[in-house]
DRENKOLKOL-471272 format. One record per atom (N, C-alpha, C, CB): residue in three letters; x, y, z; atom name. Coordinates in nm, 2 decimals, decimal comma, always signed. Atoms other than C-alpha are relative to their C-alpha. Glycine has a CB too. Layout:
BEGIN
ALA; X; Y; Z; CA
...
This chain:
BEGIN
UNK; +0,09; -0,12; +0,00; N
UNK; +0,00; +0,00; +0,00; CA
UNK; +0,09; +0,12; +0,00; C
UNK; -0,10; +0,00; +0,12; CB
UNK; -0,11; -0,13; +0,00; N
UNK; +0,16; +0,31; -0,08; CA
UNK; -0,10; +0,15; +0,09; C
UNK; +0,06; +0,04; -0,21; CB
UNK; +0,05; -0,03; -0,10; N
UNK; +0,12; +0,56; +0,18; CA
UNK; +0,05; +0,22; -0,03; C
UNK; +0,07; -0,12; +0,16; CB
UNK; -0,12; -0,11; +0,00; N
UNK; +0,15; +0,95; +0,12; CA
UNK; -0,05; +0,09; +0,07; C
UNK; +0,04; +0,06; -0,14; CB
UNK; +0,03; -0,05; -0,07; N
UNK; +0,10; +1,26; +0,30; CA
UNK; -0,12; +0,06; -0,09; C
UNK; +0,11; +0,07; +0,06; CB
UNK; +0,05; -0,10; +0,09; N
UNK; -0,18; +1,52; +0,20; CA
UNK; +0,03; +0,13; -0,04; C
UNK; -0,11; +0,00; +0,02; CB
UNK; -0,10; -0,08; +0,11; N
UNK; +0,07; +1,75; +0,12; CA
UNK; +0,01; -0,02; -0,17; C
UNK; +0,13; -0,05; +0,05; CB
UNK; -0,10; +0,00; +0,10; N
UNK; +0,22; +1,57; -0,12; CA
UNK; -0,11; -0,04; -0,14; C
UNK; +0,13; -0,12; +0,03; CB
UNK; +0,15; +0,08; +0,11; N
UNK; -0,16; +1,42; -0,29; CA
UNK; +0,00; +0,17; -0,02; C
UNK; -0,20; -0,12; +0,11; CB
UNK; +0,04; -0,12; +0,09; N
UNK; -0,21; +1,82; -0,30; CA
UNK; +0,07; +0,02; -0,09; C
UNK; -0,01; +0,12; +0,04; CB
UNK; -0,14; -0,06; +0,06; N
UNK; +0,11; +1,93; -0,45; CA
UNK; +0,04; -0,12; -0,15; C
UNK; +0,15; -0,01; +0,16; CB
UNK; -0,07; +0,10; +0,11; N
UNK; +0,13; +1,59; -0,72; CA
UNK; -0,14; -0,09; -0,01; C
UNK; +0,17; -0,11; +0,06; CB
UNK; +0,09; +0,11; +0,00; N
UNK; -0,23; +1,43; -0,74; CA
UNK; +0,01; -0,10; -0,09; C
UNK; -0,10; +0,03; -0,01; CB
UNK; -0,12; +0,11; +0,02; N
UNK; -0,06; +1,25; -1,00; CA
UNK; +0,03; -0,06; -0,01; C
UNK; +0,06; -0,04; +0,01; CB
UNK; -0,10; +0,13; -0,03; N
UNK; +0,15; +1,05; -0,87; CA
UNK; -0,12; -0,07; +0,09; C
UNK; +0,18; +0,04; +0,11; CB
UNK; +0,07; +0,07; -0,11; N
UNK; -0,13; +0,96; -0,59; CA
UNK; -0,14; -0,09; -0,12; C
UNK; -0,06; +0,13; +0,14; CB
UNK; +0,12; +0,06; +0,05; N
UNK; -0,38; +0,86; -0,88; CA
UNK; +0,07; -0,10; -0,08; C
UNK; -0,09; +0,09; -0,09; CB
UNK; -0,08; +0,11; +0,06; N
UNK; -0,10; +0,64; -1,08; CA
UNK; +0,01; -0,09; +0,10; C
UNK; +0,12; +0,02; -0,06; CB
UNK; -0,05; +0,10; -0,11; N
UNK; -0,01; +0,49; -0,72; CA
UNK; -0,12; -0,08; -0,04; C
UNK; +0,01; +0,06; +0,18; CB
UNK; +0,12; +0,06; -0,03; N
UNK; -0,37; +0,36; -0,73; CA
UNK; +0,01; -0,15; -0,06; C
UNK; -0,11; +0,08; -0,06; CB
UNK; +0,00; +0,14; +0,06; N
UNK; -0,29; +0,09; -1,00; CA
UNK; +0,09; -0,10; +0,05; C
UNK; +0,03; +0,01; -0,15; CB
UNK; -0,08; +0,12; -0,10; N
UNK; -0,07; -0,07; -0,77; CA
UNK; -0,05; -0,09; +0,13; C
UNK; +0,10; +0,06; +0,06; CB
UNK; +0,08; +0,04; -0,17; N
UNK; -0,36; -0,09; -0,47; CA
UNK; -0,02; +0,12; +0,05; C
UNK; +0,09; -0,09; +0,13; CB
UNK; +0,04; -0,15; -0,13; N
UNK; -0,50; +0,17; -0,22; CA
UNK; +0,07; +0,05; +0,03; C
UNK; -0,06; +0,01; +0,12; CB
UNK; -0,09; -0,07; -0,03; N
UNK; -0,34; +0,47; -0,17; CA
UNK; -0,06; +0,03; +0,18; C
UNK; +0,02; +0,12; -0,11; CB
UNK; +0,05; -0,02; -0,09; N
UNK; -0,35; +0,55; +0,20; CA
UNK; +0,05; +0,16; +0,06; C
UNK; +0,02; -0,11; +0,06; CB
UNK; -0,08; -0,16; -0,03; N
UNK; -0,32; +0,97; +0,30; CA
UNK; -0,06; +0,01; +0,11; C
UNK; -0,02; +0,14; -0,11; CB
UNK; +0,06; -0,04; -0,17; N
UNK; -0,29; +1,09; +0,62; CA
UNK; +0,04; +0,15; +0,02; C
UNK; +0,09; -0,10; +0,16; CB
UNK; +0,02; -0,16; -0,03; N
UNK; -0,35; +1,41; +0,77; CA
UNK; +0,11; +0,03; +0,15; C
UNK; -0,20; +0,02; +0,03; CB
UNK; -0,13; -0,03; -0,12; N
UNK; -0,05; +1,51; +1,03; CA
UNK; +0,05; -0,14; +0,02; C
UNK; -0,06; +0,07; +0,17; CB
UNK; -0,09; +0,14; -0,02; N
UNK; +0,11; +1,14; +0,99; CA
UNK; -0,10; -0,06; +0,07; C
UNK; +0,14; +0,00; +0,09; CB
UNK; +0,06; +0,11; -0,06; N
UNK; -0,24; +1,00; +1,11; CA
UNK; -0,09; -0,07; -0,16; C
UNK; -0,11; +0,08; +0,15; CB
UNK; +0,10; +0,02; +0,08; N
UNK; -0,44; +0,80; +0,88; CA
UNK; -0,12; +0,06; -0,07; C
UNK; -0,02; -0,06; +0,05; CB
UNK; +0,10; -0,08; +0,05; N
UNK; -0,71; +0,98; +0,68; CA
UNK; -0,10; -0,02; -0,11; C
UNK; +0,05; +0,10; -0,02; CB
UNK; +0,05; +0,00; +0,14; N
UNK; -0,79; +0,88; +0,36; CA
UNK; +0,04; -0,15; -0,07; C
UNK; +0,06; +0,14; -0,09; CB
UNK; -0,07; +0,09; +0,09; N
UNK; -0,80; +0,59; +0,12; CA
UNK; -0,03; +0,01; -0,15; C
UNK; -0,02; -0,13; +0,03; CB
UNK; +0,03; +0,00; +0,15; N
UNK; -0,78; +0,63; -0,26; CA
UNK; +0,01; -0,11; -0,08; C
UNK; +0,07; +0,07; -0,07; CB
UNK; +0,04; +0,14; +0,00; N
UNK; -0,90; +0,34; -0,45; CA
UNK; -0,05; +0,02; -0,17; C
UNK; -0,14; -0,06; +0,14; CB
UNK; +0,01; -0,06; +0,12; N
UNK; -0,90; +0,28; -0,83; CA
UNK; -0,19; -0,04; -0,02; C
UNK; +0,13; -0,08; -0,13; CB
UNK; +0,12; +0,01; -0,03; N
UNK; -1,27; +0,24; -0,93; CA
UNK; -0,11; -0,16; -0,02; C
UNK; -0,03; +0,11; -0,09; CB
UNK; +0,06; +0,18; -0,01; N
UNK; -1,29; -0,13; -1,01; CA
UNK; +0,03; -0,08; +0,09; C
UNK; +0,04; -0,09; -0,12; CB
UNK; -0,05; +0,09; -0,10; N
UNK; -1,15; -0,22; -0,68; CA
UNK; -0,11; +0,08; +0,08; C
UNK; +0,17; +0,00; +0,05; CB
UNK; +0,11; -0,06; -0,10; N
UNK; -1,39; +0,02; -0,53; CA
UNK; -0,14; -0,04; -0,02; C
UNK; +0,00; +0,16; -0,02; CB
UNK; +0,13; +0,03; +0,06; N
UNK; -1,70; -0,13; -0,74; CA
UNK; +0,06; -0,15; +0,10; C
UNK; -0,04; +0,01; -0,21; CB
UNK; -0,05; +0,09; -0,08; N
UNK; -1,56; -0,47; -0,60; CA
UNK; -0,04; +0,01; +0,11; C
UNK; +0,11; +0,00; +0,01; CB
UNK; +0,01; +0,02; -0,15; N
UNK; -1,56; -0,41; -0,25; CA
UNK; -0,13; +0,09; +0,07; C
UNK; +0,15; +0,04; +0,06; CB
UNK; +0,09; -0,09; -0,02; N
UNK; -1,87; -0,19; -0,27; CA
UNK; -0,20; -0,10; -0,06; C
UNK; +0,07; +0,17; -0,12; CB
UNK; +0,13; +0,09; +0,09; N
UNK; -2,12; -0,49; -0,46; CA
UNK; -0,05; -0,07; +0,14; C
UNK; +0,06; -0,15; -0,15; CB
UNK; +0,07; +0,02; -0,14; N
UNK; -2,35; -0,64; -0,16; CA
UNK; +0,01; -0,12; -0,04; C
UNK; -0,15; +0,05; +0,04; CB
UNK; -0,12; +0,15; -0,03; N
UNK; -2,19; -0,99; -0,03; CA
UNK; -0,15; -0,10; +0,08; C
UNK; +0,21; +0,05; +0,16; CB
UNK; +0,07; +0,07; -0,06; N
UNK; -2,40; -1,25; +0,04; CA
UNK; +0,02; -0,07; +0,10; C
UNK; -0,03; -0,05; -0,04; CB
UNK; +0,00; +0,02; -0,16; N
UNK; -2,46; -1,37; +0,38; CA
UNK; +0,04; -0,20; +0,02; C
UNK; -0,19; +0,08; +0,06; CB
UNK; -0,05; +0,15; -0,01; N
UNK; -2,35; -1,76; +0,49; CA
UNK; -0,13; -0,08; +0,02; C
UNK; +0,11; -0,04; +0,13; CB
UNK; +0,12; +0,12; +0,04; N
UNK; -2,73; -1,85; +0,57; CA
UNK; -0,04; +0,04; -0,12; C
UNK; -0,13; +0,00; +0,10; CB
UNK; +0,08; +0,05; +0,14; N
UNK; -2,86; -1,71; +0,24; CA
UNK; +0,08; -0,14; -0,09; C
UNK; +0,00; +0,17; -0,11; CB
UNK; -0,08; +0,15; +0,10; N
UNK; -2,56; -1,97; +0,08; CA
UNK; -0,07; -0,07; +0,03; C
UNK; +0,15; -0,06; +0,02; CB
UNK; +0,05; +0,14; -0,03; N
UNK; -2,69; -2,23; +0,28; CA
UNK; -0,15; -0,04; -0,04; C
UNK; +0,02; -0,01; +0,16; CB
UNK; +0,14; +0,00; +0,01; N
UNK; -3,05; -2,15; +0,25; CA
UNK; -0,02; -0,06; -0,15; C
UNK; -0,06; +0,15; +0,02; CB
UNK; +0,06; +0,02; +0,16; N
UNK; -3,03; -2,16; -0,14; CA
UNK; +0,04; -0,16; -0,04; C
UNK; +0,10; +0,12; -0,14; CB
UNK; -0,02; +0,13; +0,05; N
UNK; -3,06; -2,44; -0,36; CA
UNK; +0,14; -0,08; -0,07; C
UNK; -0,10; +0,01; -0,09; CB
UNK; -0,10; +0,01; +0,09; N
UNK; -2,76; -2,41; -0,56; CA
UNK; +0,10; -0,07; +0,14; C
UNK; +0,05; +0,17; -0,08; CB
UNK; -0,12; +0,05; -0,10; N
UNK; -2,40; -2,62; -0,42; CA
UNK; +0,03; +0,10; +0,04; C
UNK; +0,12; -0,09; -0,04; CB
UNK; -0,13; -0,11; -0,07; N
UNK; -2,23; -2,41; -0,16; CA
UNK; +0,09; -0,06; +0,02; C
UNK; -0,02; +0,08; +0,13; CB
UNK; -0,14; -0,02; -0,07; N
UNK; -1,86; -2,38; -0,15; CA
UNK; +0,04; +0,05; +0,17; C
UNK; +0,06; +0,09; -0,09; CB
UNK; -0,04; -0,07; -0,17; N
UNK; -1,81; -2,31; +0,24; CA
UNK; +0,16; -0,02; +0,01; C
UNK; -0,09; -0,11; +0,17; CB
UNK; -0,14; -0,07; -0,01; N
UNK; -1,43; -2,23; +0,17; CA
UNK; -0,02; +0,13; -0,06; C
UNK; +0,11; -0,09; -0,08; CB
UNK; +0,04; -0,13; +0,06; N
UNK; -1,60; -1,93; +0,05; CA
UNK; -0,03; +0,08; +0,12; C
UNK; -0,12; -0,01; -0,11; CB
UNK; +0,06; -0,02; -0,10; N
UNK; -1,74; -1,91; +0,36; CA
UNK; +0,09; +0,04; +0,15; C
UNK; -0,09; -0,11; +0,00; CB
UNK; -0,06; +0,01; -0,12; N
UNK; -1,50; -2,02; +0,60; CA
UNK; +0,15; +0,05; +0,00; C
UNK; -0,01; -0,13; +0,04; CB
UNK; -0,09; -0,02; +0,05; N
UNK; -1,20; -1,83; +0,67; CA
UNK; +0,13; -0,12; -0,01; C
UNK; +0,01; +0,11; +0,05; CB
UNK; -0,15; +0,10; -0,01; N
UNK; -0,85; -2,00; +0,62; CA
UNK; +0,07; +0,00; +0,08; C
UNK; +0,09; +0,03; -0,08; CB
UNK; -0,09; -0,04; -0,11; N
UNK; -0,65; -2,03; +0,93; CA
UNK; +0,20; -0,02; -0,05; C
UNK; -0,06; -0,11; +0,13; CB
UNK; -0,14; -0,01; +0,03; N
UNK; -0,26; -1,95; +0,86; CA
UNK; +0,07; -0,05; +0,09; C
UNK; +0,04; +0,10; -0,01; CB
UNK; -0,05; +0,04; -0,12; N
UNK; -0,15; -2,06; +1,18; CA
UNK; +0,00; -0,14; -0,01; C
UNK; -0,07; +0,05; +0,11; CB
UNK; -0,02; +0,15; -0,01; N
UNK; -0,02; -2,41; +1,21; CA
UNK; -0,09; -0,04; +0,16; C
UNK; +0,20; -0,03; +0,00; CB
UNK; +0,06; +0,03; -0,12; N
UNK; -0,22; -2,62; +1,42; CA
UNK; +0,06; -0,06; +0,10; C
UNK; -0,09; -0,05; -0,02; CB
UNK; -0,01; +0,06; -0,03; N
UNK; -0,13; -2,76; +1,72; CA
UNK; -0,03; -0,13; +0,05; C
UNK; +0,02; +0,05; +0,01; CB
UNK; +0,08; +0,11; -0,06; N
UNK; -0,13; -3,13; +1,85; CA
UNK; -0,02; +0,00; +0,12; C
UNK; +0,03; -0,11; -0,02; CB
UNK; +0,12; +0,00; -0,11; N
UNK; -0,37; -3,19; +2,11; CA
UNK; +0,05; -0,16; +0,08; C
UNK; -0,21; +0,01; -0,08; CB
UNK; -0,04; +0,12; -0,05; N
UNK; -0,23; -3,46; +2,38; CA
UNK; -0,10; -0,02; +0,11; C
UNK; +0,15; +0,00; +0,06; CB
UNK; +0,04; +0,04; -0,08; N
UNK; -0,48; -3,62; +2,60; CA
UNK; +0,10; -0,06; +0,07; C
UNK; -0,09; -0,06; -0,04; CB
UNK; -0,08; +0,12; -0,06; N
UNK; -0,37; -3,78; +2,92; CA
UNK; -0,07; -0,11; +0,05; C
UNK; +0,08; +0,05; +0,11; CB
């Protein structure tokens, strides 16, 4: 994520609208967070209304529930009964 001041978005908008095709720009206002700029097919994306895990289940069609369920990254541990 490329991260710039809103200085530098005034002074070069620009560069902060080319950043975009790399992913969300993120501008902050006194070095805090403030803003995110977002090209417009990542913003249609993450802006389309997500269906819910009972409507999946509810419907007729096969559900994928790896769609559903997240992925855990974390290695699991083994479990020792005594």
């Amino acid at each position: 994520m490329t991260i710039l001041s809103s200085r530098e978005v005034n002074q070069d908008f620009g560069r902060a609208k080319k950043a975009t095709t790399q992913g969300p720009v993120m501008i902050t206002d006194r070095g805090r967070p403030s803003l995110v700029l977002l090209d417009i097919a990542t913003y249609r994306r993450l802006s389309e209304p997500q269906e819910s895990v009972v409507d999946g289940l509810a419907s007729d069609d096969t559900v994928d529930l790896d769609d559903y369920i997240p992925y855990r990254s974390a290695p699991s541990r083994k479990i020792i009964f005594d």
